[in-house]
C-alpha positions as CSV (number, residue, x, y, z in Angstrom):
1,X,-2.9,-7.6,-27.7
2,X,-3.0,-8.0,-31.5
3,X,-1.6,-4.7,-33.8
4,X,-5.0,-4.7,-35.1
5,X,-6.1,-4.3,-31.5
6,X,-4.0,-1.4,-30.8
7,X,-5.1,0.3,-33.4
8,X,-8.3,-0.1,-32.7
9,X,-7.8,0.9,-29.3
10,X,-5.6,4.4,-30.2
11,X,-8.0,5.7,-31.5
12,X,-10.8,5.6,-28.5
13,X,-9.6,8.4,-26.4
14,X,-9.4,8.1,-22.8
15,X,-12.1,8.5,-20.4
16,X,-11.6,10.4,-17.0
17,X,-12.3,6.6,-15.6
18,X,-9.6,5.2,-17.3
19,X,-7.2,7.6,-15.8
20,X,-9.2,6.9,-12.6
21,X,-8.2,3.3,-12.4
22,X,-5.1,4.2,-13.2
23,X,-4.8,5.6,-9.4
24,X,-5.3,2.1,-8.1
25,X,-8.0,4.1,-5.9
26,X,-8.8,1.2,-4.0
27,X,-5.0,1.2,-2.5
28,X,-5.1,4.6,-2.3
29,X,-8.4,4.8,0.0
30,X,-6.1,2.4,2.1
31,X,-3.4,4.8,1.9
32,X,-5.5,7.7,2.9
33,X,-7.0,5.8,5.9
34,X,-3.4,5.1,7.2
35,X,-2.7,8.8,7.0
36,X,-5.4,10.0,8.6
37,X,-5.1,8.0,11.5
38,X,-1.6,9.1,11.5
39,X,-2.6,12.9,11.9
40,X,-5.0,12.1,14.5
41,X,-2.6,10.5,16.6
42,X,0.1,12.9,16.0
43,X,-1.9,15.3,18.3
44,X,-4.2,14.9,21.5
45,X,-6.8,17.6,19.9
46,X,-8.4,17.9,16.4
47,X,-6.5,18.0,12.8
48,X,-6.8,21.0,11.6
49,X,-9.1,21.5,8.7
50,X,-6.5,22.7,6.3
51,X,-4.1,19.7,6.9
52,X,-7.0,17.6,6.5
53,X,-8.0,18.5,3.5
54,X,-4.7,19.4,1.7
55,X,-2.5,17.1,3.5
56,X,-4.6,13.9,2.4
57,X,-5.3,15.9,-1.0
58,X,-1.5,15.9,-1.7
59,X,-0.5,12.7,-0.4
60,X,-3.4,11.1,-2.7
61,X,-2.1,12.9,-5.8
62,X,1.3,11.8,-5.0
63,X,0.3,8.2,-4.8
64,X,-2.1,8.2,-7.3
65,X,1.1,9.7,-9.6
66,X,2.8,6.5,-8.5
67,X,0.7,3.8,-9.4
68,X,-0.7,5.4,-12.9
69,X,3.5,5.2,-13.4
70,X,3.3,1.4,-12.4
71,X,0.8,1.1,-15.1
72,X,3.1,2.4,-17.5
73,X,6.2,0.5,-16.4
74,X,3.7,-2.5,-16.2
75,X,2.3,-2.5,-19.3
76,X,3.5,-5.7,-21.1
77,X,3.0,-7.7,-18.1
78,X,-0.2,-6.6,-17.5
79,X,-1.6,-7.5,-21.1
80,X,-0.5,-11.2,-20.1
81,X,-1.9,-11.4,-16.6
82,X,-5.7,-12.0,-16.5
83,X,-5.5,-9.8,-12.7
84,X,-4.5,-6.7,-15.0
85,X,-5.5,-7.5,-18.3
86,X,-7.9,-4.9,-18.7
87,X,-6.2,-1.9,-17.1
88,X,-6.0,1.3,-19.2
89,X,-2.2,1.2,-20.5
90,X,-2.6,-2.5,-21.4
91,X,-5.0,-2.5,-23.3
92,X,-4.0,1.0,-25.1
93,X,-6.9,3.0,-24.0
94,X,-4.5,5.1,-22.5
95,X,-1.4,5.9,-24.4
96,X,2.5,6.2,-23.1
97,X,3.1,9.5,-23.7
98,X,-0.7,10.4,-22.4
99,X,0.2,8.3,-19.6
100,X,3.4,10.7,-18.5
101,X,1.9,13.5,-18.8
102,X,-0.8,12.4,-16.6
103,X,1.9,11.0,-13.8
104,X,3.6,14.0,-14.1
105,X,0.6,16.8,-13.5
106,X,-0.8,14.4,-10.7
107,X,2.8,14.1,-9.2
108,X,3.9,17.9,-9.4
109,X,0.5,18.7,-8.3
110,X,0.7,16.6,-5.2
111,X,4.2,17.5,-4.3
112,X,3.0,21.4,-4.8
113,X,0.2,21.3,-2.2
114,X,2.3,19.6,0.2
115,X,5.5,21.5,-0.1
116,X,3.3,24.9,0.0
117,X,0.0,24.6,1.9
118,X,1.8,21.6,4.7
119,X,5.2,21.5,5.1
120,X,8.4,20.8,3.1
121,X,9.2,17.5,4.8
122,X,6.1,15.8,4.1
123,X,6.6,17.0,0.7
124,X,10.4,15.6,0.5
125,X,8.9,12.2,2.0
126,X,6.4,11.9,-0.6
127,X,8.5,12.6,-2.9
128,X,11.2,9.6,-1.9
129,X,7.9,7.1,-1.3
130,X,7.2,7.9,-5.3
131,X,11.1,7.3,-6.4
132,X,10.7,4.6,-3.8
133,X,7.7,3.0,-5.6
134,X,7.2,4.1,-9.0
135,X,10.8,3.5,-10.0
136,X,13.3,1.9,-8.0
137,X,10.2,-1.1,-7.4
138,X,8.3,-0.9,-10.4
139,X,11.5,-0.7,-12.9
140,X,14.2,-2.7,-10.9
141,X,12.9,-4.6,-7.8
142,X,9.7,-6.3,-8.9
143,X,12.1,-7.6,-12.1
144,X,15.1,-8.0,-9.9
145,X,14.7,-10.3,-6.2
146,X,12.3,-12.7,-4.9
147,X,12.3,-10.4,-2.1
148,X,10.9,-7.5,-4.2
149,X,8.0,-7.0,-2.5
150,X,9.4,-7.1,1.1
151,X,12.2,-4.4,0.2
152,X,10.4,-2.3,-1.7
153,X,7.3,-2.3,0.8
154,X,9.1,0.1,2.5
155,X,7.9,2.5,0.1
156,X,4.5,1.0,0.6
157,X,4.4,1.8,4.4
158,X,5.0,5.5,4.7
159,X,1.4,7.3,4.7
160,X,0.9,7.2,8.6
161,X,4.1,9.0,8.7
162,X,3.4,11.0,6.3
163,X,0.3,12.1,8.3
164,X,2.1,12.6,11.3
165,X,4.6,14.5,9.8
166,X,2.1,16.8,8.0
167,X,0.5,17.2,11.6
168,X,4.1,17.9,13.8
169,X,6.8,18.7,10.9
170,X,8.8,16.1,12.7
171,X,9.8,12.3,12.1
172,X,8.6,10.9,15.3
173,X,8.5,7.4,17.3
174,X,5.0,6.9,17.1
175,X,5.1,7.6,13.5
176,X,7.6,5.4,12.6
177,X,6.0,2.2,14.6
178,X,2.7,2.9,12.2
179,X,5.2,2.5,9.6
180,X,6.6,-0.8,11.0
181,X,3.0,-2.5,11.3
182,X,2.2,-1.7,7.4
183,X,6.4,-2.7,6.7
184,X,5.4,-6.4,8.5
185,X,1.7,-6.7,6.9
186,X,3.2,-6.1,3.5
187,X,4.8,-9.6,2.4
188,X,2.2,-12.1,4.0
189,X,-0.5,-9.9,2.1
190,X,1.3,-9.9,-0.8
191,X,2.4,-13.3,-0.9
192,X,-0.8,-14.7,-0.3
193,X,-1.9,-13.1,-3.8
194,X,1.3,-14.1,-5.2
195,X,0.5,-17.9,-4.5
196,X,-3.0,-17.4,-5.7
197,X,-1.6,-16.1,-9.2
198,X,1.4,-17.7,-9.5
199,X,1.2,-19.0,-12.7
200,X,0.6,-15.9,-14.1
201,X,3.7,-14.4,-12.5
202,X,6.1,-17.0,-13.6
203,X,4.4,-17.0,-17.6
204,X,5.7,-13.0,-17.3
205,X,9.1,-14.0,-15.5
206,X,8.8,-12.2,-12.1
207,X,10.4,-13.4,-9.4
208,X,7.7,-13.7,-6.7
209,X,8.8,-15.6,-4.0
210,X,6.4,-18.8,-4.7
211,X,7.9,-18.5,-8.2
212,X,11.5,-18.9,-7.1
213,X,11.2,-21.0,-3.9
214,X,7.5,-22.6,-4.3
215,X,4.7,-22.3,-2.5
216,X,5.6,-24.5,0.6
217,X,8.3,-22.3,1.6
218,X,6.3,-19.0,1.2
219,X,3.7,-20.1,3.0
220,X,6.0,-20.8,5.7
221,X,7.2,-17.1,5.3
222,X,3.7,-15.9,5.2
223,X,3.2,-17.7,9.0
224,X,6.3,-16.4,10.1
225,X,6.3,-12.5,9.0
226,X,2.2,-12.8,10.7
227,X,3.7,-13.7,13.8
228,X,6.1,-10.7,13.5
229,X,3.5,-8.6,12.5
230,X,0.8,-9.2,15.4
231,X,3.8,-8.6,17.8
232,X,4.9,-5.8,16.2
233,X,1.1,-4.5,16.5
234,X,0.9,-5.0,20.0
235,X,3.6,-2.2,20.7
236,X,1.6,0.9,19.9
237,X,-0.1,-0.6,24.0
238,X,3.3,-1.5,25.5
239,X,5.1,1.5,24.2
240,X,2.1,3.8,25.5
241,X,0.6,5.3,22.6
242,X,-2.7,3.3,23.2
243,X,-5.1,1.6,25.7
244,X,-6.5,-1.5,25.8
245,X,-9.6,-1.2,23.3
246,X,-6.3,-0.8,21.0
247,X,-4.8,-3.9,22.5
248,X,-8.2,-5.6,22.2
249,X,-9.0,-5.2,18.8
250,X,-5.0,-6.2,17.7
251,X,-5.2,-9.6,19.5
252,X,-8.5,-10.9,18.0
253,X,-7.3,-8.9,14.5
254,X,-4.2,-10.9,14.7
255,X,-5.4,-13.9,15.8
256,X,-7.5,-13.6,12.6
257,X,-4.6,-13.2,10.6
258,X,-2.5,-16.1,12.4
259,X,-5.5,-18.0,11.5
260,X,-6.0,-17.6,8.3
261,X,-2.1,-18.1,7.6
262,X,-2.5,-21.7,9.3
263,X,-5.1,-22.7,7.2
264,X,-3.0,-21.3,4.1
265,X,0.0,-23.6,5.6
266,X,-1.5,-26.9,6.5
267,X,-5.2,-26.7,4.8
268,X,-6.4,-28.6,1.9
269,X,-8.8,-25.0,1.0
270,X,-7.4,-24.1,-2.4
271,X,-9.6,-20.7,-2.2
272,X,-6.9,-19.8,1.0
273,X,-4.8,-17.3,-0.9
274,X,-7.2,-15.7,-1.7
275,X,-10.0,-15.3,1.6
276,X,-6.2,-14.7,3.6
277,X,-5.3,-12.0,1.4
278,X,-8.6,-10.5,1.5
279,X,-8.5,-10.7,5.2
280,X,-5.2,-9.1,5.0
281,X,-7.2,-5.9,4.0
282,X,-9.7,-5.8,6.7
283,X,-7.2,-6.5,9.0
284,X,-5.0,-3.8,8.3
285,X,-8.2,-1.5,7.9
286,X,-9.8,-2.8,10.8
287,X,-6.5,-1.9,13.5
288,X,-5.9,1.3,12.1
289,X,-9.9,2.3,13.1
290,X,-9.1,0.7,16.1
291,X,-6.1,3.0,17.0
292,X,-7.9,5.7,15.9
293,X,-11.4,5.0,18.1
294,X,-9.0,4.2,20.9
295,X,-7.1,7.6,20.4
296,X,-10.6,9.5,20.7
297,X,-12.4,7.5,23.2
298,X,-9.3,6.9,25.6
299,X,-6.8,9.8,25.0
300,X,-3.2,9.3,26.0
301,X,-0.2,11.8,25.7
302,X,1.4,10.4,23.4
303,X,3.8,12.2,21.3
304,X,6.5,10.3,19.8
């Protein structure tokens, strides 16, 4: 962005949609889904109201506080990346300074309803998922390791326990292996957008795997972590916690997936980046409905 841009755009002040987008509400939608299918399996009978309204309330603030602070940390990168061109803080609609203050009343916000209308753990494990993301990612890891996005996807992977948690006031099994399918979907979604925007990541000097070790070798990584992941999804059935429409809907889900990661590996389709990593979404959308319809329609005891 030119200085005569900037000050052009300094003086437009901010619409409620730029502070929208800002939110990254499409990942957050994602988020909430994950959550919510975590409170519903944290119990055999119905949420109660109050969780789910403040619960998911809270946890959306909180993550929505996170990813408006990405856009801040972000900034420069994003004004030379044509994915993120356009967003808010890039492009100076929204200012640094208006841009903290907005992170922070969204953040304390968040952290308030859970820590006062759920329960203080949730709250404290919001609280580290934001640290997890906002900083230690956005400032060091992203900037830091190749393996960025695996390490800090950790931070990524938490709403399902964070639903259960706001449900039980525990840290349970079955919340943790919700965790552990988001942990393994996390680098071969990634990735797969990484490859398809490479050389926008390597003109802004981030370290992306494809960037550091080519594309060959992360598509081989992408293959690998899938074949982790749809075996790791299959354990909410062996472990119990589901019944076979569950176990149904993961096999041809992952077979998707293993599918799509093949073709990305050993296929000549240059738009394969990008139809795997929007698979990547339905996929991860598409189990969790599953466990949740499977929860409802064929009730187990399961309880961590």
């Amino acid at each position: 962005m030119t200085i005569q841009q900037q000050v052009e755009s300094s003086t437009i002040a901010p619409t409620w949609r730029d502070y929208y987008e800002m939110c990254k509400p499409r990942v957050v939608l994602l988020m909430l889904l994950c959550s919510l299918v975590g409170m519903f399996l944290a119990t055999p009978g119905f949420v109660p109201w109050d969780i789910l309204l403040f619960g998911n309330l809270g946890i959306a603030l909180v993550a929505g506080s996170a990813a408006a602070l990405n856009h801040l940390v972000d900034a420069r990168i994003d004004a030379d990346m044509a994915r993120t061109r356009n967003r808010p803080v890039a492009q100076g609609r929204v200012s640094q300074t208006q841009g903290l203050i907005f992170v922070g009343v969204t953040g304390i916000a968040g952290i308030a309803i859970l820590a006062g209308l759920i329960n203080p753990l949730t709250a404290w494990l919001n609280l580290a998922s934001w640290v997890g993301y906002g900083l230690v990612y956005s400032v060091y890891l992203k900037r830091a390791t190749p393996q960025n996005i695996v390490i800090g996807g950790l931070f990524g992977a938490a709403p399902p326990l964070f639903g259960w948690t706001a449900v039980t006031g525990t840290v349970d099994g079955g919340g943790l292996l919700l965790v552990l399918i988001i942990f393994a979907w996390t680098p071969p979604h990634f990735w797969a957008l990484a490859i398809d925007r490479v050389e926008e990541y390597r003109k802004v000097d981030i370290p992306m795997l494809p960037v550091t070790h080519g594309e060959r070798y992360t598509k081989l990584h992408i293959l690998l972590y899938t074949v982790v992941m749809v075996i790791i999804s299959i354990l909410p059935y062996l472990t119990g916690m589901s019944n076979l429409l569950y176990l149904g809907a993961a096999v041809a889900l992952g077979g998707g997936f293993l599918y799509w990661s093949l073709v990305l590996l050993y296929g000549n389709n240059r738009r394969a980046p990008m139809e795997t990593f929007r698979y990547s979404i339905f996929y991860l959308m598409a189990l969790f409905v599953a466990l949740l319809l499977d929860h409802h329609l064929l009730p187990v005891s399961y309880l961590g």
